[in-house]
N, C-alpha and C positions, 0 to 999 in steps of 0.2 A: 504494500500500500504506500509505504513513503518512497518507493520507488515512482510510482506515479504520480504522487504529488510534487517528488523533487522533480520529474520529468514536465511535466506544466508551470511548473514555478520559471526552470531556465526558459521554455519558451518564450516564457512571459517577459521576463528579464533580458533576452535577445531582442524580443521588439522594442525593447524599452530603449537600448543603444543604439537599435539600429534607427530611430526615430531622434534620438539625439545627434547620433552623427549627421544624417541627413540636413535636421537643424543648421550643426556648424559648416556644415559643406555649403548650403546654401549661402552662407555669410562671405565664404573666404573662395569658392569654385570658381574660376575665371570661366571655365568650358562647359556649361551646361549639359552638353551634348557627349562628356565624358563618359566613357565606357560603366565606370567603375559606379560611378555617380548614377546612370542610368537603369542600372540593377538595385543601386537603393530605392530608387524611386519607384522600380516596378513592386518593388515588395513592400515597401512603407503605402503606399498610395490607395489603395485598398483601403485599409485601417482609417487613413488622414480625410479621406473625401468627403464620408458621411459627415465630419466634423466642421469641414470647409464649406460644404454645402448649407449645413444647420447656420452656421455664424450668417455666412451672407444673406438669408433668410428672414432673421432677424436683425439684419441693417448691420450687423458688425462689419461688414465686406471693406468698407469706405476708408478706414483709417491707416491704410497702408502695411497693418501689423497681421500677420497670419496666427492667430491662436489658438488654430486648430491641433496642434501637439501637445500642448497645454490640456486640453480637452481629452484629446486619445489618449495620453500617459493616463489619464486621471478615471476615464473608462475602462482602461484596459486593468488598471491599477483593481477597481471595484468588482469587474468580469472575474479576476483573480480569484479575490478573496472569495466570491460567491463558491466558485467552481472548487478550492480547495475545502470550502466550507461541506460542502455539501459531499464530499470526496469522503472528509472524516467521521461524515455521520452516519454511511453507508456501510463504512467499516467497523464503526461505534456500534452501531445496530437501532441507534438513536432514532 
C-alpha cells in the first residue's frame, strides 16, 4: 500500500517541477520553439489550460500575469491529498 501511495505522491511531485520549471523557462527561454522546452509544454499544458481558460473567464486574462500554475500546483496539491486520503482508508478498512 505505501508502495502506491509513494508511487502517486512522486507523480505528483514531478508535475509539481515540471510546472515550475516551465514557469522559469518561460522567464529566461530566448527560443520558444526549443526542442526541450517544447516537450515541457506538451506535458504541462494539459494540466495549465483548464486553469488558463477558468482565469480568462473571469476577466483575470487582462493583467499581463499568467496565474494559472498558481492554481494547478494548488489543484493538483488538493487532487493529492484526496486520492492518498482515500488510498488509506481503503486499506484502513475505514
Amino acid at each position: 500500500m505505501w508502495t502506491i501511495i509513494r508511487a502517486i505522491d512522486l507523480l505528483f511531485e514531478i508535475m509539481y517541477y515540471l510546472i515550475i520549471a516551465r514557469i522559469i523557462l518561460s522567464w529566461v527561454i530566448r527560443n520558444p520553439y526549443n526542442k526541450y522546452y517544447m516537450i515541457l509544454v506538451q506535458i504541462t499544458e494539459p494540466v495549465l489550460a483548464p486553469f488558463r481558460n477558468l482565469i480568462y473567464r473571469v476577466g483575470g486574462g487582462r493583467y499581463g500575469i499568467d496565474f494559472s500554475p498558481i492554481l494547478a500546483i494548488f489543484a493538483l496539491s488538493v487532487i493529492r491529498n484526496i486520492i492518498i486520503r482515500i488510498i488509506s482508508m481503503l486499506y484502513i478498512g475505514i
